[in-house]
DRENMI-932812 format. One record per residue: x, y, z of N, C-alpha, C in turn; residue in three letters. Coordinates in steps of 0.1 Angstrom, whole numbers, m for minus. Layout:
N
{site {X, Y, Z}, {X, Y, Z}, {X, Y, Z}, "ALA"},
...
END
This chain:
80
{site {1413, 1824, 2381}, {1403, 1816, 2386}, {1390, 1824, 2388}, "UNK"},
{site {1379, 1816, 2386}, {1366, 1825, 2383}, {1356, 1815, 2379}, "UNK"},
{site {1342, 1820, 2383}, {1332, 1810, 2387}, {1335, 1804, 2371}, "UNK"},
{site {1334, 1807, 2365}, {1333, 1805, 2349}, {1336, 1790, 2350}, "UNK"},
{site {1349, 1789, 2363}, {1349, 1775, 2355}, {1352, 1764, 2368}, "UNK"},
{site {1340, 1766, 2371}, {1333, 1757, 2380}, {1325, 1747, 2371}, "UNK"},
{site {1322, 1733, 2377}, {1318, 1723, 2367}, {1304, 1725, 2366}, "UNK"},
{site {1298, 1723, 2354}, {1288, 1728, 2345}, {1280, 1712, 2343}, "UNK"},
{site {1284, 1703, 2341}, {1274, 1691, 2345}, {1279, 1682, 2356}, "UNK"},
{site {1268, 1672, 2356}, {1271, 1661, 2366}, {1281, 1652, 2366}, "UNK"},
{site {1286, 1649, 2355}, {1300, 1640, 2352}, {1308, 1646, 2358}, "UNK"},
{site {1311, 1659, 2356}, {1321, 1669, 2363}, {1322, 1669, 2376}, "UNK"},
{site {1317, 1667, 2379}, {1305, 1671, 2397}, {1313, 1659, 2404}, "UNK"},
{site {1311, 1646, 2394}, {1314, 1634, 2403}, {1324, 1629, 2399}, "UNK"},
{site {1328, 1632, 2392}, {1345, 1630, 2387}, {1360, 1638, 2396}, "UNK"},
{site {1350, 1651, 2402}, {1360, 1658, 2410}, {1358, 1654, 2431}, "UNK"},
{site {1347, 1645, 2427}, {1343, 1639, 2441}, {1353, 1630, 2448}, "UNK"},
{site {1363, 1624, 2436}, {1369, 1614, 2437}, {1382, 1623, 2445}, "UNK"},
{site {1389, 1636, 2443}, {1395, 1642, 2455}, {1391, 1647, 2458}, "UNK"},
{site {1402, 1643, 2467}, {1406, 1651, 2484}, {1408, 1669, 2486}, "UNK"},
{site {1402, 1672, 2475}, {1409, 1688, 2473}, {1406, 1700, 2485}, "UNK"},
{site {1390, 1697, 2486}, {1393, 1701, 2503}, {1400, 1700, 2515}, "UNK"},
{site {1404, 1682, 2517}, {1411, 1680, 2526}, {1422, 1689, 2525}, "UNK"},
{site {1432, 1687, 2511}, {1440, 1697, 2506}, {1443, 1708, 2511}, "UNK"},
{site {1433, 1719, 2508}, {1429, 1729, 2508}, {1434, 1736, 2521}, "UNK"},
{site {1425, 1724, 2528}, {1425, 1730, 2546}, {1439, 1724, 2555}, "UNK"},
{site {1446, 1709, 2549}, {1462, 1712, 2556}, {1471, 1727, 2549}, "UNK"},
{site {1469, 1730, 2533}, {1474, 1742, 2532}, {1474, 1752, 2541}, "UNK"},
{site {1459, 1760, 2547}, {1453, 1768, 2553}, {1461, 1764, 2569}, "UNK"},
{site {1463, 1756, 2573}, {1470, 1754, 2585}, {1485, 1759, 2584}, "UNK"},
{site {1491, 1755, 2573}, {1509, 1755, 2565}, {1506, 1771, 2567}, "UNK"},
{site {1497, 1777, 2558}, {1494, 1793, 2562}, {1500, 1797, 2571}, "UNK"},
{site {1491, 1793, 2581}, {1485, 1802, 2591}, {1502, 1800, 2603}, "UNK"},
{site {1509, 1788, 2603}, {1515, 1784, 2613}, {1530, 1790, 2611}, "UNK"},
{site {1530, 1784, 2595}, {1548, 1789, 2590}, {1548, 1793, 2575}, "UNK"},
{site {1538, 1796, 2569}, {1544, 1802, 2552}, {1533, 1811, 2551}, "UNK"},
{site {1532, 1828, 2554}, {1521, 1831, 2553}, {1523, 1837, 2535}, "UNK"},
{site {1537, 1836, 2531}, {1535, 1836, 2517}, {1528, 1831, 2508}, "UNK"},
{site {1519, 1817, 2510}, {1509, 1813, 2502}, {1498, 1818, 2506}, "UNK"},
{site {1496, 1829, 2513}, {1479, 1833, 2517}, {1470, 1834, 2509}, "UNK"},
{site {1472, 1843, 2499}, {1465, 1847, 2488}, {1462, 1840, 2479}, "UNK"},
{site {1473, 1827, 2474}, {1465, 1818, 2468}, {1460, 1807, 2472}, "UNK"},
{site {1459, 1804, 2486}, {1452, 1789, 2495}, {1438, 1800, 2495}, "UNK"},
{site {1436, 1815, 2499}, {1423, 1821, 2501}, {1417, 1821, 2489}, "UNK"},
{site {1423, 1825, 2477}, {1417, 1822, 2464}, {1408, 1815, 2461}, "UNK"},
{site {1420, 1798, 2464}, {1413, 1786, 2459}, {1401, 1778, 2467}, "UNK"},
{site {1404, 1786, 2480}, {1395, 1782, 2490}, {1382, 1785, 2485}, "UNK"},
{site {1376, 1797, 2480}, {1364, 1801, 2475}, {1360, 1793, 2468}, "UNK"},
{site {1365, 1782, 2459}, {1359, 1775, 2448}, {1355, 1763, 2454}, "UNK"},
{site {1360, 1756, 2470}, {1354, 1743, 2474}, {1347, 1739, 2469}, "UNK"},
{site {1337, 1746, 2474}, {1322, 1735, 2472}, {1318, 1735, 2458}, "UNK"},
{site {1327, 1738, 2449}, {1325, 1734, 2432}, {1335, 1737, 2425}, "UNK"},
{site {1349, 1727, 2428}, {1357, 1728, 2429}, {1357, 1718, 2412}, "UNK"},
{site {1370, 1724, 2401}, {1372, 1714, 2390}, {1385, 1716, 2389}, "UNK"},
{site {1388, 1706, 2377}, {1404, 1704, 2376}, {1413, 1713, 2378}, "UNK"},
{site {1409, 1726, 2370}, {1417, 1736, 2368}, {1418, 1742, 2383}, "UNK"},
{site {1410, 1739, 2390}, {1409, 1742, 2406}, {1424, 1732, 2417}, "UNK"},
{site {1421, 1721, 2412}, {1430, 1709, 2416}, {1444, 1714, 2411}, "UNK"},
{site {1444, 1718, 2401}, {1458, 1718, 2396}, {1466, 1733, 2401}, "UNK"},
{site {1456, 1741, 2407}, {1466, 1752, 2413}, {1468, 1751, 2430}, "UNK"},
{site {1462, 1736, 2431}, {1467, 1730, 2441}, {1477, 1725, 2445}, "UNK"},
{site {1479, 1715, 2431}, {1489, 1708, 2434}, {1500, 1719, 2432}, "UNK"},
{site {1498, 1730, 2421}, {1509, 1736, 2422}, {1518, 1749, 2432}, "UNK"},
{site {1503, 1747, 2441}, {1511, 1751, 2455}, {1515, 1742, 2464}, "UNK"},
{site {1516, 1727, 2464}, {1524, 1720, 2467}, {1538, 1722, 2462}, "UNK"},
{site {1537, 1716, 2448}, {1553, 1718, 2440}, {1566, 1730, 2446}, "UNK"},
{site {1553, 1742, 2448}, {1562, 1758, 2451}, {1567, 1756, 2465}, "UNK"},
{site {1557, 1744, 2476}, {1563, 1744, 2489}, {1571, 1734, 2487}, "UNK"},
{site {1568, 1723, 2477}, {1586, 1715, 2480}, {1596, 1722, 2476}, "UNK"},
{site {1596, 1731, 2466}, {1608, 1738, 2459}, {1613, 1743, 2471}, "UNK"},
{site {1605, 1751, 2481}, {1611, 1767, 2487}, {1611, 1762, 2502}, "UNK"},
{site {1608, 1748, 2507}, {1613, 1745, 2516}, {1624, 1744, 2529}, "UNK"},
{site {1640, 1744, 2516}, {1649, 1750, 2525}, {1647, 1764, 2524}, "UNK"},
{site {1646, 1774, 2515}, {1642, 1786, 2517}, {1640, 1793, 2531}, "UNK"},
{site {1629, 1788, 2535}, {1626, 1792, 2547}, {1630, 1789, 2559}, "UNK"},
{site {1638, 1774, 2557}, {1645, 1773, 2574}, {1653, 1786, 2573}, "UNK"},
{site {1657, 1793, 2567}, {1672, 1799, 2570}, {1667, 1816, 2576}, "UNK"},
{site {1654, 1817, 2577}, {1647, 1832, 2580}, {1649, 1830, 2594}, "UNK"},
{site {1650, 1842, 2596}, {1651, 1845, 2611}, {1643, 1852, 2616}, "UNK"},
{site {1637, 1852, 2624}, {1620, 1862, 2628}, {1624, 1870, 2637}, "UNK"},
END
Protein backbone atom coordinates (compact mmCIF):
# COMPACT_ATOMS: atom_id res chain seq x y z
CA UNK A 1 0.00 0.00 0.00
CA UNK A 2 1.47 3.42 -1.01
CA UNK A 3 0.36 6.83 -2.06
CA UNK A 4 0.88 5.70 -5.61
CA UNK A 5 -2.32 4.44 -5.59
CA UNK A 6 -4.56 6.75 -4.31
CA UNK A 7 -7.23 7.95 -6.87
CA UNK A 8 -5.79 10.08 -9.56
CA UNK A 9 -9.16 11.54 -11.03
CA UNK A 10 -12.50 12.62 -10.14
CA UNK A 11 -14.51 9.44 -11.25
CA UNK A 12 -12.26 7.66 -8.84
CA UNK A 13 -12.88 10.23 -6.15
CA UNK A 14 -16.63 9.61 -6.41
CA UNK A 15 -16.96 6.27 -7.20
CA UNK A 16 -15.09 5.42 -3.82
CA UNK A 17 -17.57 7.95 -2.04
CA UNK A 18 -20.25 5.45 -2.42
CA UNK A 19 -18.34 3.42 0.72
CA UNK A 20 -18.48 3.14 3.96
CA UNK A 21 -14.69 2.44 4.19
CA UNK A 22 -14.02 4.76 6.86
CA UNK A 23 -16.96 3.83 8.81
CA UNK A 24 -15.15 0.43 8.30
CA UNK A 25 -12.00 1.40 9.20
CA UNK A 26 -12.94 2.88 12.56
CA UNK A 27 -15.34 -0.31 13.88
CA UNK A 28 -11.96 -2.21 12.95
CA UNK A 29 -9.82 0.29 15.13
CA UNK A 30 -12.25 -0.29 18.06
CA UNK A 31 -12.11 -4.67 17.26
CA UNK A 32 -8.22 -3.47 17.75
CA UNK A 33 -8.07 -1.72 20.50
CA UNK A 34 -10.73 -3.94 22.71
CA UNK A 35 -9.98 -7.72 21.69
CA UNK A 36 -7.67 -8.58 18.51
CA UNK A 37 -4.65 -6.40 18.85
CA UNK A 38 -3.29 -8.79 16.07
CA UNK A 39 -4.76 -6.66 13.32
CA UNK A 40 -2.99 -3.45 14.51
CA UNK A 41 -0.57 -2.99 11.89
CA UNK A 42 -2.78 -3.46 9.21
CA UNK A 43 -6.15 -1.41 10.45
CA UNK A 44 -2.93 1.46 11.15
CA UNK A 45 -1.78 0.92 7.65
CA UNK A 46 -4.98 1.33 6.00
CA UNK A 47 -6.03 3.96 8.20
CA UNK A 48 -3.43 6.42 6.63
CA UNK A 49 -5.09 6.19 3.23
CA UNK A 50 -8.73 7.53 4.44
CA UNK A 51 -9.11 10.59 3.18
CA UNK A 52 -8.06 9.06 -0.45
CA UNK A 53 -9.02 5.94 -0.06
CA UNK A 54 -9.34 3.44 -3.63
CA UNK A 55 -10.31 0.01 -4.38
CA UNK A 56 -7.20 -1.59 -3.68
CA UNK A 57 -7.63 0.28 -0.27
CA UNK A 58 -11.32 -1.26 0.16
CA UNK A 59 -10.18 -4.60 -0.62
CA UNK A 60 -7.57 -4.98 2.15
CA UNK A 61 -10.47 -4.23 4.08
CA UNK A 62 -12.60 -6.46 3.37
CA UNK A 63 -9.84 -8.78 3.66
CA UNK A 64 -9.37 -8.04 7.15
CA UNK A 65 -12.84 -8.88 7.67
CA UNK A 66 -12.63 -12.43 5.91
CA UNK A 67 -9.27 -13.05 8.40
CA UNK A 68 -11.61 -11.97 11.53
CA UNK A 69 -14.37 -14.36 10.39
CA UNK A 70 -11.89 -17.17 9.75
CA UNK A 71 -9.98 -16.68 13.32
CA UNK A 72 -12.88 -15.99 15.34
CA UNK A 73 -13.10 -19.22 17.32
CA UNK A 74 -9.41 -18.88 17.50
CA UNK A 75 -9.44 -16.51 19.96
CA UNK A 76 -12.22 -17.43 22.33
CA UNK A 77 -10.04 -20.24 23.48
CA UNK A 78 -6.82 -17.69 24.72
CA UNK A 79 -6.56 -17.22 28.07
CA UNK A 80 -5.04 -13.75 29.31
Amino acid sequence: MSSKQCPKSENEKEEMQNISCSSTVGSLMYVMVCTRPDIAHVVGVVSRFLANSRKEHWQVVKWILRYLKGTSRVFMFWKW
